[in-house]
Structure formats: C-alpha cells, structure tokens
N, C-alpha and C positions, 0 to 999 in steps of 0.2 A: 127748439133746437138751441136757439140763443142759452135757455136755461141748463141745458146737458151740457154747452161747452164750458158754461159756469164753472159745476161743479167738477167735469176733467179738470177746468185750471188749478182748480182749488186741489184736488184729488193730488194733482201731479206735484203742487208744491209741498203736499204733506209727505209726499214719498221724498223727492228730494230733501225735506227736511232734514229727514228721519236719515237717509246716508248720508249727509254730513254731520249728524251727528254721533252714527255710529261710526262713520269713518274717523271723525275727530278723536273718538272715545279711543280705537286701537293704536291712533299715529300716538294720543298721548302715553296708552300701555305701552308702546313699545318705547318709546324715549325712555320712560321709568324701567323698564327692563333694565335699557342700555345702559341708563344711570347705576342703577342696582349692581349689575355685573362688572361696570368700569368699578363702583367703589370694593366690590367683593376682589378684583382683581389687586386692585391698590394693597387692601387692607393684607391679603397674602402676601407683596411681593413686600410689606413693612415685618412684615412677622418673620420673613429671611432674612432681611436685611439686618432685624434684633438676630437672630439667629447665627449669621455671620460672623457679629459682633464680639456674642458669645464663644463662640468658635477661637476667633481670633484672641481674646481674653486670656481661652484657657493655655492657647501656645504660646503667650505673653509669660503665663505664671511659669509654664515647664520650664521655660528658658532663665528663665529670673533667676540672678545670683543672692537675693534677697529673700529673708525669711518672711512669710507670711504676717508677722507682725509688725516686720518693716513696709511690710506693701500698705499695711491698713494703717500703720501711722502717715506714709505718706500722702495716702489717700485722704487723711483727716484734714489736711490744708493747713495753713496759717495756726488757723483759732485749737487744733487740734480734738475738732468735736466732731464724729462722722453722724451726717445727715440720715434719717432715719426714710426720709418722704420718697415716693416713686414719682413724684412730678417732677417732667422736664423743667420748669421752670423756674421751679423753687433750687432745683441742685445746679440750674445754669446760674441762681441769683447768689449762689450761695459760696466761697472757699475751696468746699472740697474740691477733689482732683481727679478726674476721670482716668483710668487706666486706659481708655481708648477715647478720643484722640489722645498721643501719649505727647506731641507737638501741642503746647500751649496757645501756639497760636492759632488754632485750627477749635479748640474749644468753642466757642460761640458758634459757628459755623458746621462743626460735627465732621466726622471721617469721611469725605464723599466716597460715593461708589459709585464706576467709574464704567463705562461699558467701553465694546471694541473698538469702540470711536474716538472716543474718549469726553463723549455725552455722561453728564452726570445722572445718574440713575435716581440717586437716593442719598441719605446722609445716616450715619449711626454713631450712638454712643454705649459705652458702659462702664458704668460705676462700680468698683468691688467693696462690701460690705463682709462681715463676719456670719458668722449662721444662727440660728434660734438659741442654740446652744449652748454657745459664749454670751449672747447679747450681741443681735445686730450693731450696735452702736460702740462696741468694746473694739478696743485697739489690739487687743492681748488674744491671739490663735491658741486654743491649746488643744485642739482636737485634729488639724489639718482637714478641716469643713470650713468653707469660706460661702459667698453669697456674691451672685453677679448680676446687676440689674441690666441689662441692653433694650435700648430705646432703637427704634428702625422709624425712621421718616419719608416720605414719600410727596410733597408737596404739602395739605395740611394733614394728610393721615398718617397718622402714629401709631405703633403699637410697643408694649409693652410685655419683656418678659424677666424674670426669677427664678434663677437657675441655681441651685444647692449644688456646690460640686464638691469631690474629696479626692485627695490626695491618692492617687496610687502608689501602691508599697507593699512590700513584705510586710505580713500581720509580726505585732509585735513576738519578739521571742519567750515562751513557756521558762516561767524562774523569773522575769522581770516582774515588775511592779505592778502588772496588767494585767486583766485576767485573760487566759488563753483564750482563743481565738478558737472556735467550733471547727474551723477551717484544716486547722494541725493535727487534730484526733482523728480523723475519717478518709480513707484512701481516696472514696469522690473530691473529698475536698481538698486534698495537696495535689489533687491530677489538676482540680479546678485552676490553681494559684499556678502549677506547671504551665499552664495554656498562656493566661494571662501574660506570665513573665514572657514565657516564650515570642508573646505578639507586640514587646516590648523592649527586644534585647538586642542590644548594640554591634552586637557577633553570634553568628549563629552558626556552630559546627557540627556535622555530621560524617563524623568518620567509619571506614569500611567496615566489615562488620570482620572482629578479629583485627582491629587496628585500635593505635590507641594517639588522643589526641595530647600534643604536649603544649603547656602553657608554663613560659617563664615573668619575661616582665610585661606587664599587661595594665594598662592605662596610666594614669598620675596622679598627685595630688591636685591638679587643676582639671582633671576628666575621668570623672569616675563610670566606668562605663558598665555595662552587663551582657556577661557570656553566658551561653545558655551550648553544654554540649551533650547531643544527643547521644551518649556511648559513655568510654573509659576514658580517663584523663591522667594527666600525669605533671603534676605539680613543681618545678625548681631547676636551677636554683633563679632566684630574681623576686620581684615584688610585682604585688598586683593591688590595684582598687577598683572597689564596685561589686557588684555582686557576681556571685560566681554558681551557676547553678550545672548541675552533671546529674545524668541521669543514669548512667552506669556509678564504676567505683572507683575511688579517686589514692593518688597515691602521690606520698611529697616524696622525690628524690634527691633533692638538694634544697639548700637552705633557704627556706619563703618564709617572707612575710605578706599577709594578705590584710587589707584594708578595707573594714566594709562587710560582706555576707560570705557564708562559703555553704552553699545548699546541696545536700547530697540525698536527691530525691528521686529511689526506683531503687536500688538495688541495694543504697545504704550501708556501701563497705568504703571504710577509711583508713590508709596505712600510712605511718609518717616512719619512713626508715630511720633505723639505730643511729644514731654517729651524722645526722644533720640536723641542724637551728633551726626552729618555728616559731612564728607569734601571728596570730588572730588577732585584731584591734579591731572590735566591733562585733561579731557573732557566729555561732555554726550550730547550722540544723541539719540532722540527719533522721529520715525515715525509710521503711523498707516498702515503698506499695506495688511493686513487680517481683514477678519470681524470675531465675536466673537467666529463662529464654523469655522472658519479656512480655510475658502474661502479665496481667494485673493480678493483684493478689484481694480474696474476700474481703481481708483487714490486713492491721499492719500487722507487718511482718516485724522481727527482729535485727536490728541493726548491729553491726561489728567495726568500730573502732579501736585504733590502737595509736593514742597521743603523746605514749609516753616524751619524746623528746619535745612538744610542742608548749606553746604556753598560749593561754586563750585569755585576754581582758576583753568583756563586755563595753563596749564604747557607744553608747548612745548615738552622738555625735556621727561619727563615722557609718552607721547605719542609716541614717539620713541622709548623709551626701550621697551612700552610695544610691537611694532610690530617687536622687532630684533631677534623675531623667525621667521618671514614670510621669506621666499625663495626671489633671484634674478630671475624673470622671463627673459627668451629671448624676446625681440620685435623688434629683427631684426636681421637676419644672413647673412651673406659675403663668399663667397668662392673667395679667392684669388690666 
C-alpha cells in the first residue's frame, strides 16, 4: 500500500505539473495576444494620425496665398537645401521647416492631438517635398505635383507615409503650349471635369426650367471664386473673377469683363450682343455634349459663338488664380 500511495504522489505531481505548465503556456499566449493587438491598435491609430496630418497639409496648401515654389523654398530653411530622408530624426536634426506644426515652437514636440478631454492622443508632423518629377530636392514646381511626408506618433510607435498630391484645376486650354488633354475631345470626359468642378464650386445655381440665371459683378481680385450654373445664363453689365462654368447657353448683355475661365459646357451657345464691351483675361472653352432637352449627346456636338464685339487675351496667370481654390488631390500613396 505504502508503495501505491508512492506512486499516486508521484502520479499527482506530474498531473499538476503538466497544468501549470500548460496553464503558464496560455496566460503567457494570451499576454502576447494582448501585446500584439495593443501594438496593432497603436501602429493604426499612428497611420491616422499621419493621415490626418496629410489631410490637414493639403487644406494648408488650398488656402495658401503662396506659390508652390514659395512653399518648397520656405520649406528648404536657412541653408536653402530640402532634405531628401524620411527619418523623423534626421529632418527634426536638420533646417528645414515643417508645413505642420506651422508654430515653430511646437516643432520638436509635434502637432498634438487632442481628444474630448483634452488628453493628448498622439503627436504629427509633415514635411512638403516636390515630386519624382521635378526632383524631390528641387525648390522650382513646374508641374503643380508636390510630395507630403506625415509622421503619426503614438508613444514610441511611429508610422510613416508619402502621399503625391496634384493640384486640382481645369486641364490646360487646347492652342496652349500643352498638349490637349484626352479629357476635352470625349463627351465622358468634359461630363467627367463637369462633376469635378461641380463638387468644387463656390456657387451653385439652378434655375427653373425656362428661367434664366443673371450674373453681373461676381467675386474680386482678392476672391476668385467659382460658379457652376445648371441652365441658361446671362452675362452684364459688371465684372467677374474665377471661373465660370454654365451648362446651358450664355449671353453678354451689357458690358463684362471676366477674369479667369468662362466654360460653356452642354449646350455650347454663346452670344455677346451688338453695341456692348467685352474682354476675357485668361480663357473660354466651349463644347456641345448635350442636345437641346438635355440628353447627353454620342459625341461632340457643334458649338455656336458669336464674339464679335468681345476681345479674348489668354492670361496664364489669371487662370491659376482662378483654380487656387481647387483642393491637392492624392494620386499616389506610400507607406513607409
């Protein structure tokens, strides 16, 4: 007997072993779970936080009175040389100038973010760079494609992203120096640019049907804005800046000057009456991709202007102020 309770002792401490060791084995899986999923948590809410950053960059740039080559000269700092490296620590060691934090005092320390409390969340930064195209490291824009690095912090996890963004705008105008744009030859694709604008225009009218909407003095030299109207329009007397897109047919009855775009896209009829003063300063496109009850049409249609009393100069210049309300789209992003 003595020898039987032996072996239960013995029997019983190998069982009990064996559950603390497999119990050991699951508390320790499950900790490493916890671990795994706390850093999986982190490592996403650092990739919004870049994200945000980015965000925030690009309604930096819209708003910006400053040309793109002024941003990336300022951005170059002191020495005037923009840093090429994606380490935090090498561009925090380094001159340049973070577009975000835009407060110089807040650079070493980063943008906090902030919750309802007003517990700090997280911290971010972002760098603007040029694009592949120019040379990252060139001060000089000449394609309106830029390069934003944002850094998202979360205690020590960081993440890292590269966001190529372009300028939204009217494709250059056909007769310029540029080659036309696929966009202007194909009725998908001025209905496409129609949308766009549309989701981007500063006024947006729609008048009855058999009404017609009148437009005299319409923005300034300091707020170039963009009307987008869904009908017939009727032009003067007064000046306007920005762009002007109509999707019915447009007619000047008294004396306008327009600053900037004047788009006449759908039905493509323009009349500038006998015996009043016109001047364009910047551009006019007109196509026809709807029929007169407002079908789309297979292709383009034929357009009918009648400019006689107007006078039209191409102004580069003034075509850009008028799109420096349009947004930096993304068209390409990097996780680093």
């Amino acid at each position: 007997m003595k020898g039987n309770g032996g072996v239960a002792l013995i029997f019983a401490l190998l069982v009990l072993s064996f559950i603390t060791i497999v119990g050991g084995a699951l508390l320790t899986t499950a900790t490493i779970d916890i671990w795994i999923s706390d850093n999986h948590k982190t490592a996403i809410q650092s990739l919004y936080l870049a994200e945000a950053g980015i965000d925030q960059a690009r309604e930096v740039l819209r708003t910006s009175s400053s040309t793109p080559t002024e941003l990336l000269t300022s951005a170059a700092g002191p020495d005037g040389q923009l840093l090429t490296s994606a380490d935090l620590a090498t561009l925090l060691d380094g001159d340049d100038q973070p577009l975000i934090p835009s407060d110089p005092s807040l650079r070493p320390a980063g943008q906090p973010l902030l919750d309802n409390s007003g517990r700090m969340i997280g911290r971010y930064y972002v760098w603007l760079r040029n694009d592949n195209a120019d040379g990252m490291a060139s001060k000089t824009d000449t394609n309106d494609v830029l390069t934003l690095l944002g850094f998202g912090q979360i205690g020590t996890t960081s993440k890292v992203i590269e966001v190529t963004i372009q300028k939204g705008k009217f494709p250059s105008l056909p007769g310029t120096d540029t080659q036309t744009d696929p966009r202007l030859t194909t009725v998908s694709g001025l209905e496409s640019l129609v949308s766009s604008l549309t989701k981007n225009a500063t006024d947006l009218y729609n008048p009855p049907v058999g009404g017609i909407q009148a437009i005299g003095n319409y923005g300034s030299a300091t707020n170039y804005k963009v009307a987008v109207v869904n009908g017939d329009v009727v032009l003067g007397p007064g000046s306007g800046y920005g762009i002007l897109l109509t999707r019915g047919t447009v007619k000047v009855v008294g004396n306008f000057t327009w600053n900037g775009l004047i788009l006449i896209i759908g039905q493509g009829i323009l009349t500038w009456n006998s015996g009043t003063a016109g001047t364009i300063y910047g551009g006019l496109f007109m196509a026809q991709t709807r029929a007169a009850d407002g079908s789309i049409l297979p292709t383009l249609g034929n357009v009918a202007a009648d400019l006689t009393p107007a006078a039209i100069f191409y102004d580069a210049a003034a075509i850009t102020a008028a799109s420096r309300s349009f947004p930096y789209n993304p068209i390409a992003v990097k996780e680093r």
